[in-house]
C-alpha positions in Angstrom: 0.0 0.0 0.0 3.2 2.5 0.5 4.0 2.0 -3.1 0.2 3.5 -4.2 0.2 6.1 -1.7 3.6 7.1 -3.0 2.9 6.8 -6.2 -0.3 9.2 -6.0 2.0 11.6 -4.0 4.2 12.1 -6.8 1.6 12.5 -9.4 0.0 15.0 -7.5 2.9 16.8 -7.6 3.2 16.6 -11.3 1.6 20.2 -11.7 3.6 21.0 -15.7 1.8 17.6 -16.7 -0.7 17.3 -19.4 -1.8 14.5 -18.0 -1.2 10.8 -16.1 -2.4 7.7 -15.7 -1.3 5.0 -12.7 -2.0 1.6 -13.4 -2.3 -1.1 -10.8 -3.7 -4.6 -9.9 -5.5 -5.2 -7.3 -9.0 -7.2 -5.8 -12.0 -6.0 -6.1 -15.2 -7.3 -4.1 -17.7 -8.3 -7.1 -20.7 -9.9 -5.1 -19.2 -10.6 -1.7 -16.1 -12.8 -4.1 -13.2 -11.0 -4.6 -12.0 -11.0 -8.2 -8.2 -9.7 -9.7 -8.8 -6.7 -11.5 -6.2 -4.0 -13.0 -7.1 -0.7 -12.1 -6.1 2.4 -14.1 -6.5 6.0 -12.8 -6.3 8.6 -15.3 -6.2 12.5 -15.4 -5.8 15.5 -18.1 -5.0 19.1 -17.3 -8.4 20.2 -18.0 -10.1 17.5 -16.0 -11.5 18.8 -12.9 -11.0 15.0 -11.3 -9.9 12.0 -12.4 -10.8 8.8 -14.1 -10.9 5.2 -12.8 -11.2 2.4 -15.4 -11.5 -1.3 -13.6 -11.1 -4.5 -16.1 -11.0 -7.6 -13.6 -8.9 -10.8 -15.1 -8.1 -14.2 -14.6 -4.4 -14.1 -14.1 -2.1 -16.5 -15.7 -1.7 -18.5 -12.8 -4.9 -19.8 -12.4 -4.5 -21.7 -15.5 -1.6 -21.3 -17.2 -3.0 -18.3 -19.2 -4.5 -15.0 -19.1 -7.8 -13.4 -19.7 -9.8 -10.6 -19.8 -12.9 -10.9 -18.0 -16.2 -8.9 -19.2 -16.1 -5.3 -20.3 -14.1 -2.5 -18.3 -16.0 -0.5 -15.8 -15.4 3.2 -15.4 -15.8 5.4 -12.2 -16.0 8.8 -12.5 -17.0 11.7 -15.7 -14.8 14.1 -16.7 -16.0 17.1 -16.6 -13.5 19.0 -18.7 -13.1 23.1 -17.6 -12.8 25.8 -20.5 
């Protein structure tokens, strides 16, 4: 969890950008089962917030090969300013 909380710090510090994104994997509880997902965060300079895009996945582990899993789910609109 240090490495996300760093890792937000220092693109919130990024204040020249035009934009970012952050990519990570994590679990997410889909119906009280917790699925792997891969998370991306995303931001532009006009954005007045940022963007979460959530695709869960079967990870090559579980079966010797990896997979998509259903569509990606988005949280958050931006709202773009000027």
């Amino acid at each position: 969890m240090a490495a996300i909380a760093n890792g937000k710090e220092r693109l919130a510090s990024l204040k020249d950008a035009d934009g970012w994104a952050f990519a990570r994997e994590g679990l997410f509880n889909d119906g009280g089962k917790k699925t792997d997902v891969i998370s991306v965060e995303m931001w532009v300079k006009s954005a007045t917030e940022t963007v979460i895009v959530i695709q869960r996945f079967e990870p090559f582990a579980s079966r010797k090969h990896f997979r998509l899993i259903g569509e990606p789910r988005s949280v958050g609109k931006w709202n773009l300013a000027g």
